[in-house]
C-alpha positions in Angstrom: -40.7 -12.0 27.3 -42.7 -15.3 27.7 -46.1 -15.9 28.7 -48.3 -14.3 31.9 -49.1 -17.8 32.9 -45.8 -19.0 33.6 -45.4 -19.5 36.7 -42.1 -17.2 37.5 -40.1 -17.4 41.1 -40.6 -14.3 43.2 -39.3 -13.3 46.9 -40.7 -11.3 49.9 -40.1 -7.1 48.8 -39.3 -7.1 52.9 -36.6 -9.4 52.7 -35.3 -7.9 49.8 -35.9 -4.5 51.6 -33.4 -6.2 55.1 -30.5 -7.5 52.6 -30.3 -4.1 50.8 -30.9 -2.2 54.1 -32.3 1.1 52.7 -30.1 0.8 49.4 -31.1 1.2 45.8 -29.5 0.8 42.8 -26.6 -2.4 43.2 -26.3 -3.3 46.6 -23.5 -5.4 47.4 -25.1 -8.1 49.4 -23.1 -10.9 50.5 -24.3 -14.1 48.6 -24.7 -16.3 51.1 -26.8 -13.7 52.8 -29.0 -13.6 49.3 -29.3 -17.5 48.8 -30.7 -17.8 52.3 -33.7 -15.7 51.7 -34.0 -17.0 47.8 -34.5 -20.9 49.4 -37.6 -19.8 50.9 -38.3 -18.1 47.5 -41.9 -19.5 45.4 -43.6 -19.7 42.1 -46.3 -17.3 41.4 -48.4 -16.8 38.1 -46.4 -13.5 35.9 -49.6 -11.9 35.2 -49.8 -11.6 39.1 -46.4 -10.9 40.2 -45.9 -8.1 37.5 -48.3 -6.0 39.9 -48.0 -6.9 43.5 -45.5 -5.3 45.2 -45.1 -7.4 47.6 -42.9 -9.6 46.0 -40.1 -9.4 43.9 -39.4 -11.2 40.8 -35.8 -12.5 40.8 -33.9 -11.8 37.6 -30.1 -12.7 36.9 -28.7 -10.0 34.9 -25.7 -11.1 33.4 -22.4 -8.2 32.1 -20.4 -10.2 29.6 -16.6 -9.2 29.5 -14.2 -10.2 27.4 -10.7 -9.4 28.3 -10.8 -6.1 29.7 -13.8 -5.2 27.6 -17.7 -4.9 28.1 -19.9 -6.4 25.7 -23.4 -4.9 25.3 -26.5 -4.4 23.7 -28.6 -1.9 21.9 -32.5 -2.9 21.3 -33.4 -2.5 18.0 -37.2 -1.7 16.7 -37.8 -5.1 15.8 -38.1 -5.8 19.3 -42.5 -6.1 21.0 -41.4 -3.7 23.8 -41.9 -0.5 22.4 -40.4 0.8 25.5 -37.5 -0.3 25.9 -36.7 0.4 21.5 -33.3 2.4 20.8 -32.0 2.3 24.4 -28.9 -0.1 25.5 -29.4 -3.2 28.1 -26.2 -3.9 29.9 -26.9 -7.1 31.3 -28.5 -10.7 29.5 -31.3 -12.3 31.4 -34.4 -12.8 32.3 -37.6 -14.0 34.4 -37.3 -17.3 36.0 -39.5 -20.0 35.8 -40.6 -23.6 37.5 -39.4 -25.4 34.4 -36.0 -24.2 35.4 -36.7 -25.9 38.6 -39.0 -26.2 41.4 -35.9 -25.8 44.0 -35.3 -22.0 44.1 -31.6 -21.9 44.2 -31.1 -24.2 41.5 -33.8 -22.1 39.6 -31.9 -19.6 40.1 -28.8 -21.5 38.6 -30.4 -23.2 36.0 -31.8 -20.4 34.5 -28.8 -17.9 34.4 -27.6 -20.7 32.0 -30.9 -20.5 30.1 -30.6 -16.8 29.6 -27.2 -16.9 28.1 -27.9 -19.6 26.0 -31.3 -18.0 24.6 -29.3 -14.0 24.2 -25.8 -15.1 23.0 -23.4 -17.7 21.7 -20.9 -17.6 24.8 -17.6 -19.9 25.7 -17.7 -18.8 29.8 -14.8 -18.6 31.7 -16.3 -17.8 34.8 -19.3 -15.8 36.0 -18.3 -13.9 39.0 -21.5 -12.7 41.9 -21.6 -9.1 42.4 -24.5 -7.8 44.3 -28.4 -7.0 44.0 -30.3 -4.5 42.1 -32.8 -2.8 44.1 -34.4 0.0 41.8 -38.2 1.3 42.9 -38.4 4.1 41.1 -41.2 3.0 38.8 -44.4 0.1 39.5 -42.0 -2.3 37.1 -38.8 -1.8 39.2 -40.9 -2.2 42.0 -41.8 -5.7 41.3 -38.5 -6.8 39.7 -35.1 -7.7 41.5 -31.9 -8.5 39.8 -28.9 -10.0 40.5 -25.7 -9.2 39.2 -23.2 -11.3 38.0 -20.2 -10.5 35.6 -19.5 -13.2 33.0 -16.2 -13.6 31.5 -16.4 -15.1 28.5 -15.1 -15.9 24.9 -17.6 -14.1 22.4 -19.1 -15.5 19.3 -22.4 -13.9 19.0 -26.3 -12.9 19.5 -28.6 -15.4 18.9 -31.2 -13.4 17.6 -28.8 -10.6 16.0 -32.2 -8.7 14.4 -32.9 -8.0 18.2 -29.7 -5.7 19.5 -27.0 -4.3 17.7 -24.0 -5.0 19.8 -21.2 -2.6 21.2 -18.3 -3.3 22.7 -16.3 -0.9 25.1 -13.6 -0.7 28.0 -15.7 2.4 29.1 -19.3 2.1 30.1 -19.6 6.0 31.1 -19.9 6.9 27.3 -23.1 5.6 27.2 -25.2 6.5 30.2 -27.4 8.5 28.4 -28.9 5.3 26.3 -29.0 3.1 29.1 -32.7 1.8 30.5 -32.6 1.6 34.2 -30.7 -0.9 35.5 -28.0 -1.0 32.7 -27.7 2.6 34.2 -27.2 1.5 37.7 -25.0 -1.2 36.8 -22.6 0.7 34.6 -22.2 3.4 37.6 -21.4 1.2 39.9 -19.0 -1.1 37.8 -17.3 2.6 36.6 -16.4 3.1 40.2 -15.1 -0.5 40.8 -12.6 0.3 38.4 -11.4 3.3 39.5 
């Protein structure tokens, strides 16, 4: 999960709260609309963002496809977050941080690249925008925002395979019950794209 000193790039919960306009779960916000508020985004030590609640810490989640399936992920045991064991993430990514860069949209860029290349051994075709997630249902949704992108890509792997055990599926629906929050979220709302 990396360290609480990094320094990790957050952005205002009331700009957030204007883009998504009362909305929760994934909010389809335009991403020019997004990018706007995410240049005037800023680094602030993890150990402080995980609990103010007035910012937000971005995080890309990324849904690999290939072909017209959905590649995902269940957390094993071996994993520290004792949380999160047993229960399936949808999407790869993670916090990012100023080594990524200190220019917030490229941050944002670089380190969507980062993620993929630390979680899984990818060929990508393209990685296609989709919206925000705006969860605040509990104090760690509440200081997290993630943005949704669908990858389409060539699979070859995990990197850390002793991590996830991976599943593959045309239908997300099948697996709500195992799904931590935002994998949730996400898999409703890409069910009813496709339908």
């Amino acid at each position: 999960m990396g360290n609480m000193d990094e320094k990790v790039l957050v952005i205002k919960t009331t700009d957030v709260e204007r883009l998504c306009d009362g909305k929760t779960g994934v909010v389809k916000v335009p991403e020019d609309e997004f990018l706007k508020v995410l240049k005037n985004g800023f680094f602030v030590e993890r150990s402080i963002a995980e609990y103010d609640e007035s910012t937000r810490q971005v995080i890309p989640y990324i849904v690999l496809k290939e072909n017209d399936e959905y590649i995902f992920f269940k957390r094993t045991t071996n994993q520290t977050e004792k949380r999160l064991h047993n229960l399936i993430t949808l999407g790869v990514g993670g916090h990012l941080n100023v080594e990524d860069s200190t220019d917030p949209v490229e941050c944002l860029k670089n380190g969507l690249w980062r993620e993929l290349k630390e979680e899984v051994n990818v060929s990508v075709e393209n990685i296609e925008y989709i919206g925000l997630i705006n969860e605040i249902e509990n104090p760690v949704s509440r200081v997290h925002v993630g943005v949704l992108y669908i990858a389409h890509v060539k699979y070859h792997g995990l990197a850390e395979p002793e991590n996830f055990i991976e599943i593959r599926s045309r239908k997300l629906s099948d697996y709500l019950e195992e799904m931590e929050g935002w994998a949730k979220v996400t898999a409703l709302y890409l069910e009813h794209m496709q339908s």
